[in-house]
GUKOLDREN-876921 format. One record per residue (C-alpha): residue in one letter; x, y, z; residue number from 1. Coordinates in nm, 2 decimals. Layout:
<nodes>
<node residu="a" u="X" v="Y" w="Z" num="NUM"/>
...
</nodes>
This chain:
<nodes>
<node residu="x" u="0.82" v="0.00" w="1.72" num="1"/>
<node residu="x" u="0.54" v="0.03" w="1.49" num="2"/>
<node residu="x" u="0.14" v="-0.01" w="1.69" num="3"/>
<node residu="x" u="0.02" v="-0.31" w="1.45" num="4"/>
<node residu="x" u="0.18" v="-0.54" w="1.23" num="5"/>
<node residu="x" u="-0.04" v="-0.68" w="1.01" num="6"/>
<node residu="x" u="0.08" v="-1.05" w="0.78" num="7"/>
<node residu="x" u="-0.10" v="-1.25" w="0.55" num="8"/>
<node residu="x" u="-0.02" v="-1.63" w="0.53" num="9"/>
<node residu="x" u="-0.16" v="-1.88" w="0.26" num="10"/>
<node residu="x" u="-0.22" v="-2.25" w="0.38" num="11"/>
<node residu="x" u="-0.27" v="-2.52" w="0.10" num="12"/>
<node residu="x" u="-0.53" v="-2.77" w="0.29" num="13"/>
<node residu="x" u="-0.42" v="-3.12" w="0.17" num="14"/>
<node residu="x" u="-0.64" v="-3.30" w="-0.10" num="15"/>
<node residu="x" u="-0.72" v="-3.59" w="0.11" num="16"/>
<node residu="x" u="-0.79" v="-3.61" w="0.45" num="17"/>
<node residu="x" u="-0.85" v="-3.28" w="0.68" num="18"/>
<node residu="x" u="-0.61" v="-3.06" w="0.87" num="19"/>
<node residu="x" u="-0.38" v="-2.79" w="0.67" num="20"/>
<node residu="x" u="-0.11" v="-2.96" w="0.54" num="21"/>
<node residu="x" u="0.13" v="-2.65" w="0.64" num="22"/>
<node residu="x" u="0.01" v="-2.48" w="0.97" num="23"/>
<node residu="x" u="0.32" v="-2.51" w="1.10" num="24"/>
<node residu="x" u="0.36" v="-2.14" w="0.86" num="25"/>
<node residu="x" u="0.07" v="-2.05" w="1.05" num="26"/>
<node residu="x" u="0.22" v="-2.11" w="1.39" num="27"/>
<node residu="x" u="0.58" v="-1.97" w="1.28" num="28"/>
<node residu="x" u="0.46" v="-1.63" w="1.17" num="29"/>
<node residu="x" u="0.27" v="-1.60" w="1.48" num="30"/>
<node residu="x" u="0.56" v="-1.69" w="1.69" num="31"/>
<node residu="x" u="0.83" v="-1.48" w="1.50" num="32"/>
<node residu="x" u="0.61" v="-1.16" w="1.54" num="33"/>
<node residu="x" u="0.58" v="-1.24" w="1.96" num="34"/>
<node residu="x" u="0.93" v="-1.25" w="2.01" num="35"/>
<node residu="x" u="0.93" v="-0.97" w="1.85" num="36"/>
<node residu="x" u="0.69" v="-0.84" w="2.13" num="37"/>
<node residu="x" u="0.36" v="-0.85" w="1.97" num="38"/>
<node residu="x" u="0.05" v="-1.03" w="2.03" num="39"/>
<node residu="x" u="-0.21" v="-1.16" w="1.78" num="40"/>
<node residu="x" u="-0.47" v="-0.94" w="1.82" num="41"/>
<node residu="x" u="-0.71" v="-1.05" w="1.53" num="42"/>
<node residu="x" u="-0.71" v="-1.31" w="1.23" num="43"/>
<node residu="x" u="-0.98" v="-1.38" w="0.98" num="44"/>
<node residu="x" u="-0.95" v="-1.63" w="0.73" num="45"/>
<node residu="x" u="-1.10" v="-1.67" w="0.35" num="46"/>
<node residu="x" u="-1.10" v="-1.98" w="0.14" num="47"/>
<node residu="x" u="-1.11" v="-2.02" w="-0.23" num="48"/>
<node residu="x" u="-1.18" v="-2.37" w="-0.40" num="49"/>
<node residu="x" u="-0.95" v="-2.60" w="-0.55" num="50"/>
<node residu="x" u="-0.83" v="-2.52" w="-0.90" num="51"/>
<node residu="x" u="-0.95" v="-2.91" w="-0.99" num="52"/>
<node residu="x" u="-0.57" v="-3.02" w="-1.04" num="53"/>
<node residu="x" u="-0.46" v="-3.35" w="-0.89" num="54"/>
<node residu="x" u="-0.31" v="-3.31" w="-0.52" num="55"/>
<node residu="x" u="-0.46" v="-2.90" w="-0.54" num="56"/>
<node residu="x" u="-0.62" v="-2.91" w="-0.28" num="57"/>
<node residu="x" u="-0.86" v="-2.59" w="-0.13" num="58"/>
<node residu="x" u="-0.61" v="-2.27" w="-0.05" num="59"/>
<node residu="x" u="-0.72" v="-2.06" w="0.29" num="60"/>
<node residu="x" u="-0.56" v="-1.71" w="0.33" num="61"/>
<node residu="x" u="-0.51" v="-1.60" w="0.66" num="62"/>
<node residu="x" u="-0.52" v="-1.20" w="0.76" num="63"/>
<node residu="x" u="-0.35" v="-1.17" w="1.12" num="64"/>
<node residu="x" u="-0.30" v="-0.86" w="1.25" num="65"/>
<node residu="x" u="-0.02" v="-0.81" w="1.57" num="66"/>
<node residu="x" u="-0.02" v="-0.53" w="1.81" num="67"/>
<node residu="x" u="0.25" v="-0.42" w="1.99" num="68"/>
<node residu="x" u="0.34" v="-0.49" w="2.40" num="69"/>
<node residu="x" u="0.54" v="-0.22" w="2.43" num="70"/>
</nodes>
C-alpha cells in the first residue's frame, strides 16, 4: 500500500445561487479512498473565473492528498 495518495477533483460552482453544484464528487473521492484505508490528510483548493458562457459558472480545483492507516 502506497504512504500518500494524492487526487485532484474539479467542481463547476453553479451560475446562480451558491453551493457547488457537484460536491457530491467531492465527497465520493474522499470516501472511496477511506475504504480504501486512507485518511484525508490535506486539501487545498484554487479557483479560476468563469469563461463568461451562459450557465459557466466559476470552476474550483481541489488538491487532496490521502495518507495511508496501515
Amino acid at each position: 500500500m502506497q504512504q500518500y495518495v494524492v487526487l485532484q477533483v474539479i467542481l463547476k460552482e453553479k451560475l446562480w445561487g451558491t453551493g457547488s453544484g457537484n460536491l457530491t464528487s467531492l465527497e465520493k473521492a474522499i470516501n472511496d479512498q477511506a475504504a480504501k484505508g486512507y485518511r484525508l490528510h490535506t486539501i487545498t483548493t484554487a479557483s479560476s473565473g468563469s469563461k463568461g458562457m451562459i450557465g459557466g459558472g466559476d470552476r474550483i480545483q481541489a488538491t487532496l492528498v490521502f495518507e495511508s492507516l496501515g
